[in-house]
Structures are given as structure tokens and as C-alpha cells.
C-alpha positions in Angstrom: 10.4 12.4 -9.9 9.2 9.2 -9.4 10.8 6.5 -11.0 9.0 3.4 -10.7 5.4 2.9 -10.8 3.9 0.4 -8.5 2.6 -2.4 -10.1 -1.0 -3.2 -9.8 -0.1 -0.2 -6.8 -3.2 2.5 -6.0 -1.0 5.9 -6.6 -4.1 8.1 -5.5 -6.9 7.1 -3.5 -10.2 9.1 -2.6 -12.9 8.5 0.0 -16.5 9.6 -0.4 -18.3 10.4 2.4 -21.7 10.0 2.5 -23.5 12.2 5.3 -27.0 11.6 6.6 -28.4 13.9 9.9 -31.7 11.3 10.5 -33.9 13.3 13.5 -32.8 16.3 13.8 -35.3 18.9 15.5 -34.5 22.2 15.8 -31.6 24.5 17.3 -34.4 25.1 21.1 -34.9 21.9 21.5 -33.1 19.2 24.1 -32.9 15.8 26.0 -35.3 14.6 22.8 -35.0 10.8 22.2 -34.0 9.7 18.9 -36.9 7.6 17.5 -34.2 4.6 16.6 -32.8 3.8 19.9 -29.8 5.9 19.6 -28.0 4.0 16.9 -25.4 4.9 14.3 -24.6 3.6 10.9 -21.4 2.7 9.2 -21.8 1.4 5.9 -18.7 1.7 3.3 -17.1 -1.1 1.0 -13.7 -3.3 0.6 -11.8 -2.6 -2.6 -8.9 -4.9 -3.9 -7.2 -5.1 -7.5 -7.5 -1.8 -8.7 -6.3 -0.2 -11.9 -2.7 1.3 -11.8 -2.5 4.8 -10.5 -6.8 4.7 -10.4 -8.6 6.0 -7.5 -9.8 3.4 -4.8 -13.5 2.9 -5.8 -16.1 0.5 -6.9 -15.5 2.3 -10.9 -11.9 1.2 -11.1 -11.5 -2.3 -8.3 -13.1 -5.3 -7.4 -15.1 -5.7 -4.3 -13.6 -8.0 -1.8 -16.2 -11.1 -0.1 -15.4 -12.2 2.9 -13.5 -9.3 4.9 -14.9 -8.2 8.6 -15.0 -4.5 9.5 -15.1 -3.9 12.7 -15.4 -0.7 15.2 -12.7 -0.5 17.7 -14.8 0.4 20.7 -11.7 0.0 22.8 -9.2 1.3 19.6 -6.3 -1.7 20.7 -6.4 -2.1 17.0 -7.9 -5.9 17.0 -11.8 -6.9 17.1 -12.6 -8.1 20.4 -15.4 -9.9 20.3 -17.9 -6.8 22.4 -17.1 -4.9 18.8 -19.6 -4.4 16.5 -18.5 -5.4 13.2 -19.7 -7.2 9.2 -18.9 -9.5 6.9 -18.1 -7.6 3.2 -20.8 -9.4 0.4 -19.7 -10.2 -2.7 -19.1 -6.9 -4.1 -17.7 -6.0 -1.0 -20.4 -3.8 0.9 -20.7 -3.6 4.5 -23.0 -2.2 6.9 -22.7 -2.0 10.7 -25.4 -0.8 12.8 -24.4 -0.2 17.0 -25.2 1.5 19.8 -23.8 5.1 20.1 -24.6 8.2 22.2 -26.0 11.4 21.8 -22.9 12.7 22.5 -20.0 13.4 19.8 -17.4 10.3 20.0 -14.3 9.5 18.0 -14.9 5.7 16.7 -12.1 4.1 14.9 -12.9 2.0 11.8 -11.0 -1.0 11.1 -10.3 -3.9 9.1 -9.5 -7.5 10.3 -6.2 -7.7 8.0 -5.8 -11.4 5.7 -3.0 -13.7 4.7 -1.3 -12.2 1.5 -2.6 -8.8 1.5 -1.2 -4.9 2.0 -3.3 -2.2 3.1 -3.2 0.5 0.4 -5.8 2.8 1.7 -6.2 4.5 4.6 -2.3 5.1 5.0 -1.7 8.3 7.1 -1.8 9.8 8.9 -4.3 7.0 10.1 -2.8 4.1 8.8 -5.1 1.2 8.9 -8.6 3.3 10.2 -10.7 5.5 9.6 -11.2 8.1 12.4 -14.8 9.7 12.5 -16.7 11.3 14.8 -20.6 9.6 15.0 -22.9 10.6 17.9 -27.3 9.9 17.5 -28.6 13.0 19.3 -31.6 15.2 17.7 -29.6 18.3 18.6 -27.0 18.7 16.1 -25.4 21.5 17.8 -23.5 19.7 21.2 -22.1 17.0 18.2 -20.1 19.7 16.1 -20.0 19.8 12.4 -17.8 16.9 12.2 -20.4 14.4 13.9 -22.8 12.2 12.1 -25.4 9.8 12.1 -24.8 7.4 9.5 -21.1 7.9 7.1 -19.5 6.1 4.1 -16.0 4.4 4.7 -14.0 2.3 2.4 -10.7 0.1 2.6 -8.2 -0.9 0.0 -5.9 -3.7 -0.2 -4.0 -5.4 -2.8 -2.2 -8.8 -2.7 1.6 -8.7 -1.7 2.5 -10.8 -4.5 6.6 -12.4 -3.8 9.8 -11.5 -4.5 12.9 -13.0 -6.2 16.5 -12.5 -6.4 18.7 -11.6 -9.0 19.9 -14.9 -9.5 16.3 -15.6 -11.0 16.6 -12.7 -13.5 19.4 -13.2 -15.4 18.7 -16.8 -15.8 15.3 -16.4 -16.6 15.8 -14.0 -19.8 14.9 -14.7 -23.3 18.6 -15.7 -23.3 18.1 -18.7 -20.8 19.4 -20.9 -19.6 16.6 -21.0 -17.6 12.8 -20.7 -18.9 11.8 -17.5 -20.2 9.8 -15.6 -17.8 7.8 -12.8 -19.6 8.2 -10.2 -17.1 11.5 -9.1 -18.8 9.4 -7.9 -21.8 7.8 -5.0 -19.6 11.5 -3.9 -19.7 14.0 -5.6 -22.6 17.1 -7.4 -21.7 18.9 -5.0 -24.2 17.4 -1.8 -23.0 20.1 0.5 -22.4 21.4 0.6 -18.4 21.1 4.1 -17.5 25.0 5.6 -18.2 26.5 2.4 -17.8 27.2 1.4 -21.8 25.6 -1.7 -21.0 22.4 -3.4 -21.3 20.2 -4.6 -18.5 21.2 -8.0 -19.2 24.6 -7.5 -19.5 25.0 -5.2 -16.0 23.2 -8.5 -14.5 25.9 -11.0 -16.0 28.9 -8.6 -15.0 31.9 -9.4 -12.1 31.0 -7.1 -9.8 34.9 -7.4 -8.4 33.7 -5.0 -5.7 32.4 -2.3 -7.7 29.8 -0.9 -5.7 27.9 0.1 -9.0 26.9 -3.5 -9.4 26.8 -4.7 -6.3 23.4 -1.7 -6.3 23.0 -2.6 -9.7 22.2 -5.8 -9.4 19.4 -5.5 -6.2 18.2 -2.7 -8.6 16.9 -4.5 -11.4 15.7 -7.4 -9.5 13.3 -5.2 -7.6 12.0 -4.0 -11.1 11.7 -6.8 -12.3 9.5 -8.1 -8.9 7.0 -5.0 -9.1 6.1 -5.3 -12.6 5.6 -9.5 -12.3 3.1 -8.4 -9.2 5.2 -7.5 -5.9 3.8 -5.1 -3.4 6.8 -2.3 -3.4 6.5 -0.8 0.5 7.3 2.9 1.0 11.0 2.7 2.5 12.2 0.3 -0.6 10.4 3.0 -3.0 12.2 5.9 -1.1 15.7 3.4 -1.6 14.7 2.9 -5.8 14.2 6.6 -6.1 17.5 7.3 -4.6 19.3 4.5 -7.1 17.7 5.9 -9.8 19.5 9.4 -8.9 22.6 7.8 -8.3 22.6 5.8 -11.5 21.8 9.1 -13.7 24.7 10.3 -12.2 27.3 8.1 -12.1 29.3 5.5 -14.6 30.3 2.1 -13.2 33.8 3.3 -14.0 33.6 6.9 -12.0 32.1 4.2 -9.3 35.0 1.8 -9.5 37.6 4.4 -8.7 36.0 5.4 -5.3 37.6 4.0 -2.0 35.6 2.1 0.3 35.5 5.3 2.8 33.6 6.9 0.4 30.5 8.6 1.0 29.3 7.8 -2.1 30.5 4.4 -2.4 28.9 3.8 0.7 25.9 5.2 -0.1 25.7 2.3 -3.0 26.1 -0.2 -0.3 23.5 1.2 1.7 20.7 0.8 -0.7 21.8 -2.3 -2.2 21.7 -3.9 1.2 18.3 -2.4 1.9 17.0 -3.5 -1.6 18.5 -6.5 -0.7 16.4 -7.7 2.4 13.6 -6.6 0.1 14.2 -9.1 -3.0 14.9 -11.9 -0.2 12.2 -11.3 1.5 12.7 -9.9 4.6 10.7 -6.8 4.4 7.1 -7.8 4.7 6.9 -9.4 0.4 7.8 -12.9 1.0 10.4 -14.7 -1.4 8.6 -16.4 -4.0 8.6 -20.4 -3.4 
């Protein structure tokens, strides 16, 4: 079961495809010459700030200005500057127009990644392309079903947004001392703490005294607290929440307490509070708010 949503986070994404077969003549004939030069067409658009948990599409995001899409003639993952590629408008269309055979050819479809952004979608299993098979001839049959003429790609992103430390949090509750920062109400500083008979608040402001319950606890609701005010949440640090989560619905800080430090699972604690950890500092690809 999944227990944290990603914030601001696309939880399913769809592509449409959009297939056009432009000169085709029929099954007999060969060697014919397509009447535009042999050129393909990939046209598609850049989506960023989506809805929670919405698909990846112009209904539910915001087009991104200002992104190139390239093909990666060579696929070394960069544009080189031989690559064909377009500059996203200001709703975030693109269209490319190159050279291509009449032959069926794997192209890979990128994007030139920016500053403050995460790739959302496509993930795998071809994270950070599309893989499609284009080819101009008249003959549809050497190409295969999978090859076309002209196709529909898109890309999602959203922004990586920054992380903080626990420190921040438990200062920055409606309690103070520090100024109150909102993103507490998405949870409540008195909201019960899973078994612990304590409230969030009150697990933050506890002596941990080497109780690995804390010591997770603490890494635990910082991250929280980071996704909802905005932070990108990467895929191992969800895996490590999940695995908290469990671990806290199953355990009391006292039942924690009592375990020695060969302890599987007081080790187990450690391991995803150091993991969390690097993620709240900033070490894992969200940089530490300045």
C-alpha cells in the first residue's frame, strides 16, 4: 500500500500516439519515391505542473516554453549539434521534421534536461526517451506494423523543489519558536504518531538516547513534511518511506528501545534513516533548501 502520495508527483502517465501512413501505394508496388523527400515527422508536447495523481496531458498540466527536443541520431543521450531537434512554444508543442529512410529505423526521442527539474515521464523501461520506429517508404510492408511516418510524443517534468532537515520542522510548528511554516497543516502537529502514544510534534522534540525508533522517526517526518511543501520524492527514498511506514505500524518506540544493536531489526531502523537522511540533506538529487 502506498503510503505517501507525491506531492505535485504524476502517479500515472499516458502517451497518445498519433499515427499517420502519408504515400502509401499498394502491397505490388516498389523502389516508389515518396513525394516529400523521404522525411519523417515527430511532433508531441512538454508537460510540467500537473495535477496530483492526473495523467500527463495538455487536460490536466501546463505546457512548458522553452525546452529543445531532439532526435538522438547517434543515441549518446546528448544533442549534438548534426541532431535534428525544436524549441517547445508556449504551450509546449513541438515539431521536428528530418531526413529518414525508407527503411524501418529505431530513433530515440529526447529531451535536453533544465536546471531544477525531474523527468516524470518516460521512466522505464526507457527512462528519458521515447523509442519508435519511423521509416518514409510508400511500401508499408518492409517497415513492419510498428513503423511510421509522422507519430505523437510527449515529455513530463516537474520541478525538484528542496529539502530540509528535521531541525527545520520542529522549530517551524505552530508552536515556534521559529515562524510558522504552513506545511504542518497538511499534517497537524498533534496528529497521533502511528503506535507511538505520541504526537508528531512530540516524537520530533523527544531524546532519541539511541532508540533507533527516533533516530527513523525523525528522518521520517521530515521527508513528509518536504513532499507535501513541494519536494520531488525519487523512487529509492519512496521504496525507504514505504518500508518505515511498515515498520512503524508494527512496532512501539518502547518494543524498539529494548533491541540490541545486533539486531536485525534495529538495524533495519538505521538503514532507512540513514538513507532518508542523505535525502532531507540533500544528497540524493533534491537539493537542501537555501
Amino acid at each position: 500500500m502506498k503510503m505517501l502520495m507525491r506531492a505535485g508527483t504524476i502517479l500515472a502517465m499516458v502517451l497518445l500516439v498519433a499515427v499517420a501512413f502519408v504515400g502509401v501505394a499498394s502491397a505490388g508496388d516498389s523502389g516508389c519515391t515518396p513525394s516529400d523527400g523521404c522525411k519523417c515527422t515527430v511532433k508531441g508536447a512538454k508537460y510540467g505542473y500537473c495535477e496530483a495523481g492526473t495523467c500527463c496531458s495538455r487536460e490536466t498540466c501546463t505546457g512548458l516554453e522553452g525546452w529543445k527536443i531532439y532526435i538522438d541520431l547517434n543515441k549518446n543521450g546528448m544533442w549534438d549539434e548534426n541532431e535534428p531537434y525544436d524549441i517547445t512554444n508556449e504551450t509546449g508543442n513541438y515539431l521536428i521534421q528530418f531526413d529518414c529512410t525508407q527503411d524501418s529505423v529505431e530513433y530515440h526521442i529526447r529531451e535536453v534536461q533544465q536546471n531544477g527539474w525531474v523527468l516524470t515521464f518516460p521512466l522505464l523501461p526507457n527512462y528519458g526517451y521515447h523509442a519508435a520506429y519511423l521509416c518514409c517508404g510508400c511500401n508499408p510492408d518492409p517497415c513492419g506494423d510498428a513503423c511510421h511516418k509522422s507519430i505523437w510524443r510527449s515529455f513530463c517534468n516537474e520541478p525538484l523543489g528542496c529539502t530540509r532537515t528535521p531541525g527545520y520542522w520542529k522549530t517551524h510548528s505552530v508552536y515556534g519558536p521559529a515562524p510558522y511554516d504552513s506545511t504542518w497543516a497538511s499534517i497537524g502537529e498533534d496528529t497521533l504518531f502511528y503506535k507511538s502514544g505520541q504526537s508528531f510534534y512530540e516524537v520530533l522534540w523527544t531524546e532519541p538516547r539511541g532508540n533507533a525508533y527516533y533516530i527513523l522517526s525523525f528522518q521520517f517526518i521530515a521527508a513528509q513534511l518536504n513532499v507535501l511543501s513541494g519536494a520531488h520524492l525519487p523512487p529509492a527514498v519512496e521504496d525507504a518511506m514505504e518500508d518505515a511506514a511498515v515498520l512503524f505500524n508494527t512496532y512501539t518506540p518502547s518494543q524498539i528501545a529494548q533491541l540490541k544493536g545486533n539486531s536485525a531489526v534495529r538495524q533495519r531502523f538505521i538503514e532507512l534513516a540513514d538513507l532518508i537522511n542523505d535525502y532531507n540533506e540533500g544528497e540524493l538529487g533534491v537539493p537542501h533548501c537555501t
